[in-house]
DRENVEX-806616 format. One record per residue (C-alpha): residue in three letters; x, y, z. Coordinates in steps of 0.5 Angstrom, whole numbers, plus 2048, in hexadecimal, padded with zeros to 3 digits. Example, Ala and Ser with C-alpha at 12.3 -4.5 7.8 and 13.67 -1.06 7.14 Angstrom:
2
{residuo = ALA	east = 819	north = 7F7	up = 810}
{residuo = SER	east = 81B	north = 7FE	up = 80E}
END
This chain:
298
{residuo = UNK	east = 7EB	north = 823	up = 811}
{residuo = UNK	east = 7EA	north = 826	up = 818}
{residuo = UNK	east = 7F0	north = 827	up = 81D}
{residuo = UNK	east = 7EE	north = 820	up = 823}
{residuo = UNK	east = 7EF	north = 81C	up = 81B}
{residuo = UNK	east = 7F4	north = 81E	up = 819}
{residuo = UNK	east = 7F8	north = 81D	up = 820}
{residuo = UNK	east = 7F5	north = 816	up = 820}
{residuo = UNK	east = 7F8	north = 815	up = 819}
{residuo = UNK	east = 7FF	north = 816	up = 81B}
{residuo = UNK	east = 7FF	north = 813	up = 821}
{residuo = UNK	east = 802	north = 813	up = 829}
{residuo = UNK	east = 809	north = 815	up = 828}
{residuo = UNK	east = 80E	north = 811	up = 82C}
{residuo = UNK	east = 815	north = 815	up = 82B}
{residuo = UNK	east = 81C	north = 811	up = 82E}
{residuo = UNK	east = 81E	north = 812	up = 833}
{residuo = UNK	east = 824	north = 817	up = 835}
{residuo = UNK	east = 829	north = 811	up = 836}
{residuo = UNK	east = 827	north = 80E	up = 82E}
{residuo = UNK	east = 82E	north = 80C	up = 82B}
{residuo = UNK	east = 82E	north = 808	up = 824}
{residuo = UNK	east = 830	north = 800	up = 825}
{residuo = UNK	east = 837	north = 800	up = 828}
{residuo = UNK	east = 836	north = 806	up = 82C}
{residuo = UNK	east = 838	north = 809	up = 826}
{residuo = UNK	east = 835	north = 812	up = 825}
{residuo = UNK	east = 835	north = 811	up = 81E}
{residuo = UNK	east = 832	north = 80C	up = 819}
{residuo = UNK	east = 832	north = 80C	up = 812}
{residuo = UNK	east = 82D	north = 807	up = 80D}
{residuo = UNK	east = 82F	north = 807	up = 807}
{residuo = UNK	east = 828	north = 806	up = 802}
{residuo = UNK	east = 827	north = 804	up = 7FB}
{residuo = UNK	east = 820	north = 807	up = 7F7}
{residuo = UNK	east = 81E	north = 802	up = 7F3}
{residuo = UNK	east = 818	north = 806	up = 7EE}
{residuo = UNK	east = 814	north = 806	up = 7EA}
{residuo = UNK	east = 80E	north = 809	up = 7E6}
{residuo = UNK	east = 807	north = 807	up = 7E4}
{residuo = UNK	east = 805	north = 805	up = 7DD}
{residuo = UNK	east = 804	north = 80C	up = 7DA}
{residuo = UNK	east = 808	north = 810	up = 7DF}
{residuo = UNK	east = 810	north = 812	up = 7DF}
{residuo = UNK	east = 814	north = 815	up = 7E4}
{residuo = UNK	east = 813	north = 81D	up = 7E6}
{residuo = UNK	east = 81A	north = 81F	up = 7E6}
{residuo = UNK	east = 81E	north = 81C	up = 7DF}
{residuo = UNK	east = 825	north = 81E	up = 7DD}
{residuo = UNK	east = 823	north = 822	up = 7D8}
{residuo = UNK	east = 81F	north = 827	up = 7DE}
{residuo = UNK	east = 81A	north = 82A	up = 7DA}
{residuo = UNK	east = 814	north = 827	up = 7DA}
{residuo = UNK	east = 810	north = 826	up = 7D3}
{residuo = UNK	east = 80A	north = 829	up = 7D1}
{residuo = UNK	east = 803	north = 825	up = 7D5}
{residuo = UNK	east = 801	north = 81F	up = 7D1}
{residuo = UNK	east = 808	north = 81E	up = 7CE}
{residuo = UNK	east = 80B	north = 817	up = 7D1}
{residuo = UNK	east = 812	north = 819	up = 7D3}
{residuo = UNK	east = 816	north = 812	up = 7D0}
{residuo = UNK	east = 81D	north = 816	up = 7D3}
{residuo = UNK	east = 81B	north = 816	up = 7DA}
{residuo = UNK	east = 817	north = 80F	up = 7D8}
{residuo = UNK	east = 81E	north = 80C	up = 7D6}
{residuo = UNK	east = 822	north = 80F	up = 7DC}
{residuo = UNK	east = 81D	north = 80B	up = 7E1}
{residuo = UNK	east = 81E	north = 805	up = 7DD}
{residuo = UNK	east = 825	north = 804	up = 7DE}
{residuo = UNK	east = 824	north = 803	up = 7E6}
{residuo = UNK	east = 822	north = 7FC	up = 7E5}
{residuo = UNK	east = 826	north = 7FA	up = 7DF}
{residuo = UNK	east = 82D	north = 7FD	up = 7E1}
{residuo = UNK	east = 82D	north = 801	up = 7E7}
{residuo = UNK	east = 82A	north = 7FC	up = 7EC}
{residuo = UNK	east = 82F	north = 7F6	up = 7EB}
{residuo = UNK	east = 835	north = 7FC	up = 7EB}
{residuo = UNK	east = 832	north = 7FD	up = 7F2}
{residuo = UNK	east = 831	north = 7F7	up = 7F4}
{residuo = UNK	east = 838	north = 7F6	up = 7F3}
{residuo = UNK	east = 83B	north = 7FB	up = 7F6}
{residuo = UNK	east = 837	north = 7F9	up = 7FC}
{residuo = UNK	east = 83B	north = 7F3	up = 7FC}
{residuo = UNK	east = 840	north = 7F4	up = 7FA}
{residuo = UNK	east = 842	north = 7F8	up = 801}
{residuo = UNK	east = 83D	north = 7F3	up = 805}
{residuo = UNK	east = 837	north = 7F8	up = 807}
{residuo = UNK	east = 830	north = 7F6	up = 808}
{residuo = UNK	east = 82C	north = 7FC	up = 805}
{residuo = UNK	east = 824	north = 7FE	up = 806}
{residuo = UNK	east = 821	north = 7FE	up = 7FE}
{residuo = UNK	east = 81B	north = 802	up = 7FD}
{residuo = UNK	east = 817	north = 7FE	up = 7F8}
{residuo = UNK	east = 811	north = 800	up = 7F4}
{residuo = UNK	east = 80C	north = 7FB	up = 7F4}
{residuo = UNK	east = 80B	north = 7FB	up = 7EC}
{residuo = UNK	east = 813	north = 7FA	up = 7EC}
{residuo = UNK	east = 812	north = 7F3	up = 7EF}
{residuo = UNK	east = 80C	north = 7F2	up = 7EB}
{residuo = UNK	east = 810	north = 7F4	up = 7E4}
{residuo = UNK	east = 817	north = 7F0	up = 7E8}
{residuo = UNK	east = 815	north = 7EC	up = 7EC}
{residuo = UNK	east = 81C	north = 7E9	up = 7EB}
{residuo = UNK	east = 820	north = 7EF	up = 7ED}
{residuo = UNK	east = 81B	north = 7F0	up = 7F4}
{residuo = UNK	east = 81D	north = 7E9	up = 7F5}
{residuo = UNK	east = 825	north = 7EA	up = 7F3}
{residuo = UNK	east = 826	north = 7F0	up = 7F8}
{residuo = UNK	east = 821	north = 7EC	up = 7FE}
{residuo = UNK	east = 825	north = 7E5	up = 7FD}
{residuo = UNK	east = 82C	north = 7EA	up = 7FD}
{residuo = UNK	east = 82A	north = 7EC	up = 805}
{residuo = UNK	east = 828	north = 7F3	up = 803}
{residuo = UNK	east = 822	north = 7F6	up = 807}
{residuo = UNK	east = 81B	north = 7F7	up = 802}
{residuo = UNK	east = 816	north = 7FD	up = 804}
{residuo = UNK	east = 811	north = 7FF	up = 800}
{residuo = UNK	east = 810	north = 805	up = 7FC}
{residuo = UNK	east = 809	north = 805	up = 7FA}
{residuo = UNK	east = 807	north = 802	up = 7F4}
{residuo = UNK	east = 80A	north = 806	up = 7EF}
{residuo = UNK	east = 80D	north = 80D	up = 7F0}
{residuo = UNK	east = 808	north = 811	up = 7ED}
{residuo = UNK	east = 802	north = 80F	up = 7F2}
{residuo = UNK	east = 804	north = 813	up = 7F8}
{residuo = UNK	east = 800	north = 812	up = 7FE}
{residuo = UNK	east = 7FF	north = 819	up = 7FE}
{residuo = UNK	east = 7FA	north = 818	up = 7F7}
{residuo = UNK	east = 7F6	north = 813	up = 7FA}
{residuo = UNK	east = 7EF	north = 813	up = 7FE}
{residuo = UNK	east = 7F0	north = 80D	up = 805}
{residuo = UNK	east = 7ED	north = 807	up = 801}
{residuo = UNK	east = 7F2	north = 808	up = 7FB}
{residuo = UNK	east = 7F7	north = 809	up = 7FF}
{residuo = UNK	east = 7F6	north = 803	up = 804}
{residuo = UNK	east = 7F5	north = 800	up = 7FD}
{residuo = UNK	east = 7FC	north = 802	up = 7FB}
{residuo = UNK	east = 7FF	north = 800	up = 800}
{residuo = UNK	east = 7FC	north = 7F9	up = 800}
{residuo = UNK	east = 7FE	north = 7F8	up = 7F9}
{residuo = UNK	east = 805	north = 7FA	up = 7FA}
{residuo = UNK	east = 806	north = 7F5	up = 800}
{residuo = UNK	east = 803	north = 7F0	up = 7FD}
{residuo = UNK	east = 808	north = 7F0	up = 7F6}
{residuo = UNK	east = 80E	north = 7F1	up = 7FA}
{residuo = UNK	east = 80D	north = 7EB	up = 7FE}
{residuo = UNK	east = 80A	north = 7E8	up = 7F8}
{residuo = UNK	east = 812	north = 7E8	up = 7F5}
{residuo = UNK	east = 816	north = 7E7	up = 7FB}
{residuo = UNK	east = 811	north = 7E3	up = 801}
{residuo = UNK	east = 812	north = 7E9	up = 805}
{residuo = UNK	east = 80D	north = 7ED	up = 808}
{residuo = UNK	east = 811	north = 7F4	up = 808}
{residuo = UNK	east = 810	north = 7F7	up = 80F}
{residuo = UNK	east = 812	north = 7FF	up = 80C}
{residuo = UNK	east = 80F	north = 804	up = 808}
{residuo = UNK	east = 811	north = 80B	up = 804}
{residuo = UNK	east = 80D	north = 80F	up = 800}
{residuo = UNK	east = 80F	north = 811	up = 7F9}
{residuo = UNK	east = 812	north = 818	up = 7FB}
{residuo = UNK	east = 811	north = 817	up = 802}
{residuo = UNK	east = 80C	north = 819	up = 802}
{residuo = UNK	east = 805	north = 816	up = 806}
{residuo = UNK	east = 7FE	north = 818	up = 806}
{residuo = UNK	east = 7FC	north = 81A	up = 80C}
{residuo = UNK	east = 7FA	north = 813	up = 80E}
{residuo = UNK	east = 800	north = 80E	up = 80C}
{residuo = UNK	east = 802	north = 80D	up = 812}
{residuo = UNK	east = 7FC	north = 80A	up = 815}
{residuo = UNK	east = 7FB	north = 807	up = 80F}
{residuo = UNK	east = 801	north = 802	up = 810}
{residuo = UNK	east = 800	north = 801	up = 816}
{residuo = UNK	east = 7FA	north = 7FE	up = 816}
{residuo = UNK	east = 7FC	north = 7FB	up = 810}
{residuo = UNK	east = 802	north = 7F7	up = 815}
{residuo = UNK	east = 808	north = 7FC	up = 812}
{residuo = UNK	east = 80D	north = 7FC	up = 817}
{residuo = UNK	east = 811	north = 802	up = 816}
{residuo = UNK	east = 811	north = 809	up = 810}
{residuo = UNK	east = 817	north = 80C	up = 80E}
{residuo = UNK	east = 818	north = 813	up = 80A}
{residuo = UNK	east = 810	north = 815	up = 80B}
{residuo = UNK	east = 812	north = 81A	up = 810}
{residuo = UNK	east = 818	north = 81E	up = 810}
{residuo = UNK	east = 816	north = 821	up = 817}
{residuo = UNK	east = 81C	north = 81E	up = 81C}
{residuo = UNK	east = 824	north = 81B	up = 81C}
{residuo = UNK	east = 821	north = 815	up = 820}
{residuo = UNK	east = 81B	north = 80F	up = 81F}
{residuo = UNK	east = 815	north = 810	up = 823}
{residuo = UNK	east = 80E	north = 80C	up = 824}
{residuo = UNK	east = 807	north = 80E	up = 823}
{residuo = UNK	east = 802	north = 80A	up = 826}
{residuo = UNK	east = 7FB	north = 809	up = 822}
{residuo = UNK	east = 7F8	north = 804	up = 828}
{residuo = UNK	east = 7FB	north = 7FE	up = 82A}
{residuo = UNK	east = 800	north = 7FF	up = 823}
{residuo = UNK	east = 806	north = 804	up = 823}
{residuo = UNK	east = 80A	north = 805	up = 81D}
{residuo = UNK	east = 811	north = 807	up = 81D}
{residuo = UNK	east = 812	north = 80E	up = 819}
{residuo = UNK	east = 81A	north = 80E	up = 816}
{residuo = UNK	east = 81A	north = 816	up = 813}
{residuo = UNK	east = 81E	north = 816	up = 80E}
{residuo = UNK	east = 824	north = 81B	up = 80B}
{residuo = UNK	east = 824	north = 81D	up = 803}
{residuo = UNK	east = 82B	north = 821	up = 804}
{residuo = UNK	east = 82F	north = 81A	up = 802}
{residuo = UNK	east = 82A	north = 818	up = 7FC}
{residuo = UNK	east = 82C	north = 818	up = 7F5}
{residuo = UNK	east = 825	north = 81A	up = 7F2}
{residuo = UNK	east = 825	north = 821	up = 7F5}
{residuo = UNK	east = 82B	north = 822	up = 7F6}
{residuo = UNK	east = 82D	north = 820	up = 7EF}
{residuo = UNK	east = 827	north = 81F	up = 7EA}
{residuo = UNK	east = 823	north = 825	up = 7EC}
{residuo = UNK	east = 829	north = 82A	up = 7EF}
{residuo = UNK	east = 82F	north = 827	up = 7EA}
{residuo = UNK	east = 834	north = 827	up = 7EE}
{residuo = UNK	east = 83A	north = 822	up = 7EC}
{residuo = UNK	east = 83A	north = 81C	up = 7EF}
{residuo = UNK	east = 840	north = 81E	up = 7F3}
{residuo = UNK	east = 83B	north = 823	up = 7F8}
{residuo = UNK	east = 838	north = 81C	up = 7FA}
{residuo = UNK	east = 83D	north = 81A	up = 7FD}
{residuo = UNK	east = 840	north = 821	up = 800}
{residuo = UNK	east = 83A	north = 822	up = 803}
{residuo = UNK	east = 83A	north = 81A	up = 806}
{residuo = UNK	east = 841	north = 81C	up = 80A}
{residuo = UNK	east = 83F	north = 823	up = 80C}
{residuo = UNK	east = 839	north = 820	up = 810}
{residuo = UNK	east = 83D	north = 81B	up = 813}
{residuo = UNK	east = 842	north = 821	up = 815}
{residuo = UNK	east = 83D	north = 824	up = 817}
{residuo = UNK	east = 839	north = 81F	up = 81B}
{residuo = UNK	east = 840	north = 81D	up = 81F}
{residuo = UNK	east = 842	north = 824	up = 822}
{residuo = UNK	east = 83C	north = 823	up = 827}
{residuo = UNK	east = 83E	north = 81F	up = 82C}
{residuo = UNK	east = 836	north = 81E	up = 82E}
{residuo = UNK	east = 833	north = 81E	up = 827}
{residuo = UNK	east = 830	north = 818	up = 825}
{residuo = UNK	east = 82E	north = 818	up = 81E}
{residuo = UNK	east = 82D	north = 814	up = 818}
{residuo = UNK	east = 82F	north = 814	up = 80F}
{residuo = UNK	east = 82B	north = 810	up = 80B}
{residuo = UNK	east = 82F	north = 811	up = 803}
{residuo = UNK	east = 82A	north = 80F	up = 7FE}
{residuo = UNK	east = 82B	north = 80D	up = 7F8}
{residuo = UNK	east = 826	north = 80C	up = 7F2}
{residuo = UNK	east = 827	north = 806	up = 7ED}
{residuo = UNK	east = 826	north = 80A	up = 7E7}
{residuo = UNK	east = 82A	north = 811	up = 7E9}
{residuo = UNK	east = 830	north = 80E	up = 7ED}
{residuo = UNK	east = 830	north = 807	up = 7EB}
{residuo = UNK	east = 834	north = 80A	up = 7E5}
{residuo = UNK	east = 83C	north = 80A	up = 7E4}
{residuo = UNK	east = 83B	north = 812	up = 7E5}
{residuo = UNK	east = 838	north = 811	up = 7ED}
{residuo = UNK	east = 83A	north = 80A	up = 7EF}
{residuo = UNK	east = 841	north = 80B	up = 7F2}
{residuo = UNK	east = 83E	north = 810	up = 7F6}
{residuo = UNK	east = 83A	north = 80B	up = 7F9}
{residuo = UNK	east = 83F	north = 807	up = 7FA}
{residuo = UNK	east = 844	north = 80C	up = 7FE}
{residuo = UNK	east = 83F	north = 80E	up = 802}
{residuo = UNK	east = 83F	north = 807	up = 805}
{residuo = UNK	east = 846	north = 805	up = 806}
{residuo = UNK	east = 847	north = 80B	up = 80A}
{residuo = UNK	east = 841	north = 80A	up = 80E}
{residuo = UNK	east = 844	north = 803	up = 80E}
{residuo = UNK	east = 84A	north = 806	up = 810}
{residuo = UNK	east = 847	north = 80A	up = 816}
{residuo = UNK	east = 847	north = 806	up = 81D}
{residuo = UNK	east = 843	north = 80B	up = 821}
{residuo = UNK	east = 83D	north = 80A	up = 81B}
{residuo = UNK	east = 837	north = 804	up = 81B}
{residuo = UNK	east = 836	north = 803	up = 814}
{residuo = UNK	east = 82F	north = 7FD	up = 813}
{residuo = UNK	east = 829	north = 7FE	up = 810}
{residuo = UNK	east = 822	north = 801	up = 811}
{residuo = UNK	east = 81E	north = 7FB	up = 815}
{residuo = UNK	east = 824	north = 7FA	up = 819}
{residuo = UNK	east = 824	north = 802	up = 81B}
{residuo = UNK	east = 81D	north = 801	up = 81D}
{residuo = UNK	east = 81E	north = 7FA	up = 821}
{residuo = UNK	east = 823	north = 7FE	up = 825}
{residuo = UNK	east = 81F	north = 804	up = 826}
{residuo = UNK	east = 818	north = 800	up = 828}
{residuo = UNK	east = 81D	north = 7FD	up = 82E}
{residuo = UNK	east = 81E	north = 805	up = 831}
{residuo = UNK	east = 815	north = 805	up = 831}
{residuo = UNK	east = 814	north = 7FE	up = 833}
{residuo = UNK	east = 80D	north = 800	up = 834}
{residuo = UNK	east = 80B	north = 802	up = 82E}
{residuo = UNK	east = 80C	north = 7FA	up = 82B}
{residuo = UNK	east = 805	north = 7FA	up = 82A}
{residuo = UNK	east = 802	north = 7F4	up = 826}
END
């Protein structure tokens, strides 16, 4: 791919403006995020609790067993949680999880939560696909979201965060609004404008996320959280820094007695912090376009 493509392919940035505060005039945001996943027939997760990986061609039922307890337990574990302390959360949904639990897709729409999609299943990856099997992925997993809750998501995240060289454009074409943890370039949104259309990029953080931190690196869930509370430190020593945390927890890592208490005492003291905006994703977005009115677009 020649250089002029792939700067068409990513887009004009827009960055925000020095004066750029989250709602409230609040320096730091916090949006807690729920991954709600799944796997193709024939495909399982990459990371297992069990870590070595079995020999190829052996189906892995361990790590097949681990996925599964995401949409038997974990979420409704989570759901709870969420309100029981009565904060709305962004959910990663994979299309073939509102295709196997349309109802589940449709409990955490109907409790106030925010749906964005997360490809169709977690083994087709962006970065796998050639431009007409992924404006097809996209298609399919928009269409069997917004079968299950009557809405049409308006975000995006790759499995693994992880897009081709292409993604961005693609959904923004196919009337995406915004994409969140594909790009881990900034602490702040920004715009990228294809044409007449921009999309908000929301750059993700993988430090308060259980899958790395605990599934793939074995830390106790307690870690979590200590991370959690040195970043919140650490972001309030500066008067002038503006920054963001996005705790992540995965339906099927810490949906689970061991985890789920993290979760929970993460919120309370986000809750308990007056100099902190706490919403979800889109709302982040809402806010950032008002700082870049001229990229609206269509």
């Amino acid at each position: 791919m020649d250089q002029g493509q792939i700067r068409r392919d990513r887009g004009i940035e827009l960055p925000m403006p020095a004066e750029f505060r989250w709602p409230g005039g609040k320096r730091i945001g916090i949006v807690f995020g729920v991954a709600f996943e799944g796997w193709s027939d024939g495909a399982w997760p990459g990371v297992s609790p069990m870590g070595n990986p079995l020999k190829a061609g052996v189906t892995d039922f361990n790590a097949i067993h681990w996925a599964e307890y995401g949409p038997r337990r974990g979420i409704h574990r989570i759901l709870a949680t969420l309100a029981r302390h009565n904060v709305t959360a962004s959910v990663m949904v994979c299309g073939v999880m509102a295709e196997r639990h349309p109802e589940i897709v449709r409990k955490i729409s109907d409790a106030g939560h925010e749906i964005l999609a997360h490809s169709y299943a977690m083994d087709v990856i962006p970065a796998y696909l050639n431009e007409e099997q992924e404006r097809a992925n996209i298609r399919r997993t928009t269409e069997l979201i917004e079968r299950a809750t009557g809405r049409r998501p308006a975000g995006w995240v790759s499995p693994r965060g992880t897009p081709s060289g292409v993604t961005q454009r693609l959904l923004s074409e196919e009337g995406y609004d915004w994409l969140f943890g594909d790009f881990l370039d900034d602490d702040l949104p920004y715009l990228l404008r294809f044409g007449e259309r921009t999309l908000c990029v929301l750059p993700g953080t993988m430090e308060v996320n259980d899958l790395p931190l605990h599934a793939r690196h074995g830390h106790p869930p307690r870690a979590m959280l200590e991370v959690f509370e040195d970043t919140l430190a650490s972001l309030r020593t500066s008067p002038d820094d503006v920054g963001k945390i996005d705790p992540i927890v995965h339906a099927h890592v810490f949906g689970r007695p061991a985890g789920i208490w993290v979760y929970a005492r993460m919120i309370e003291i986000a809750k308990a912090s007056n100099d902190v905006w706490i919403g979800t994703w889109g709302q982040a977005v809402a806010h950032a376009r008002t700082f870049r009115p001229e990229g609206r677009g269509p």
